[in-house]
C-alpha positions as a printed NumPy array, in Angstrom:
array([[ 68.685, 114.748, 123.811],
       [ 69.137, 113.879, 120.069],
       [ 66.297, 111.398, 118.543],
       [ 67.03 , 108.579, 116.261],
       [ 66.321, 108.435, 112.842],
       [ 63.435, 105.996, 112.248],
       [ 64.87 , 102.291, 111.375],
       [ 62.566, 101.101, 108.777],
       [ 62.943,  99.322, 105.503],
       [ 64.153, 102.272, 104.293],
       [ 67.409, 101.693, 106.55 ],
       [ 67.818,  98.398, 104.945],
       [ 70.806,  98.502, 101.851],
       [ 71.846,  95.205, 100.113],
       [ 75.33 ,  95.624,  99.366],
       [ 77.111,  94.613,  95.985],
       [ 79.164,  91.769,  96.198],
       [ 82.269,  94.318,  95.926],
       [ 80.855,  96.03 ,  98.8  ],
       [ 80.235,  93.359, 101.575],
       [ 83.924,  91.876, 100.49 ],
       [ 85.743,  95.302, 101.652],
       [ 83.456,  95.356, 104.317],
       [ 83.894,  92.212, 105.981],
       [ 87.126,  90.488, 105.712],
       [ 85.792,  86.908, 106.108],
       [ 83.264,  87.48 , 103.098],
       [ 86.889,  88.619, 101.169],
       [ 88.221,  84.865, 102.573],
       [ 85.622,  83.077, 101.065],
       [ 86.027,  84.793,  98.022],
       [ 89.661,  84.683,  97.569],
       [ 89.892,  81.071,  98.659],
       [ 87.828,  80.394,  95.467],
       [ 89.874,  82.309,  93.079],
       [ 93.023,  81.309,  94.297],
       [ 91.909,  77.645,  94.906],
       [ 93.191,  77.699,  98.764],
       [ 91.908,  76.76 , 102.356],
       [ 89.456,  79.642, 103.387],
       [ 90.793,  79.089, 106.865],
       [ 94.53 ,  79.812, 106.485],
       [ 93.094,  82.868, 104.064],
       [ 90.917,  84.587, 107.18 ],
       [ 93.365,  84.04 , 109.379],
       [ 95.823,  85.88 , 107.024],
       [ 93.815,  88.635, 106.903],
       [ 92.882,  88.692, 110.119],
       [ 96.827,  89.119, 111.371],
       [ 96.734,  91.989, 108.874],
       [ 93.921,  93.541, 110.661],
       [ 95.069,  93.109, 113.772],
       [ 98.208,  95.034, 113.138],
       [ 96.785,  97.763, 110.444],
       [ 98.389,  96.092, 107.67 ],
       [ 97.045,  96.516, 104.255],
       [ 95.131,  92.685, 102.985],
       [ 97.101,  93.741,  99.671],
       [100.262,  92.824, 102.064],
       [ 98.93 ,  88.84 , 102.379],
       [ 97.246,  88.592,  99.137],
       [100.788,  90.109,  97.51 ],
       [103.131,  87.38 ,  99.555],
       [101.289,  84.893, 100.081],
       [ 98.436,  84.407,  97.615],
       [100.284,  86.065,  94.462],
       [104.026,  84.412,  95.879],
       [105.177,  87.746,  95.022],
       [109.001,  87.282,  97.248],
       [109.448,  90.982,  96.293],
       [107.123,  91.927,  98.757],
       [109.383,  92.166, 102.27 ],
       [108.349,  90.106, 104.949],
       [106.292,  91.536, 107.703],
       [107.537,  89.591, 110.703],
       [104.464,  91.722, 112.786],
       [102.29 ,  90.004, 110.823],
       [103.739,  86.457, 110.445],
       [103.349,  86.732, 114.432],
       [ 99.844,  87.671, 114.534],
       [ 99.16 ,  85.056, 112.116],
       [100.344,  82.513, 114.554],
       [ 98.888,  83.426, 117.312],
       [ 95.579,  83.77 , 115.346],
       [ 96.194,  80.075, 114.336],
       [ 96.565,  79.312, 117.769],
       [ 93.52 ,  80.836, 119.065],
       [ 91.244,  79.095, 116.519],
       [ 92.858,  75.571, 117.565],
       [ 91.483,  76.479, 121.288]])
């Protein structure tokens, strides 16, 4: 049987702030709810409909952050996004 590598403080890496906001999707919420002035809330739950279907967040931040209308609707997503919003009212 395989052994572990040692966890020690050597296993320990602070990640940029770039880093930890492709990481984690509700670090990216917090940050994009600052720079485009809206609810963090409706934000993670945006890109948490994107992750739950494979979408790219680029979809949500393009629509729906951006109001870029050239960007086609993704009724998948718009779903997801509602049931999301239903799940956090629970």
């Amino acid at each position: 049987m395989p052994t572990e590598p040692p966890y020690d403080a050597s296993s320990i890496r602070i990640l940029n702030p770039d880093e930890y906001s492709n990481k984690f999707f509700w670090a990216k919420a917090g940050d994009l709810a600052s720079q485009y002035k809206k609810p963090e809330p409706w934000i993670r739950r945006g890109l948490e409909a994107c992750e739950r279907v494979n979408v790219p967040h680029d979809y949500f931040i393009s629509r729906y952050l951006l109001n870029d209308k050239s960007v086609p609707r993704n009724p998948t997503v718009d779903l997801v996004f509602i049931e999301v919003l239903k799940e956090d009212r629970r």
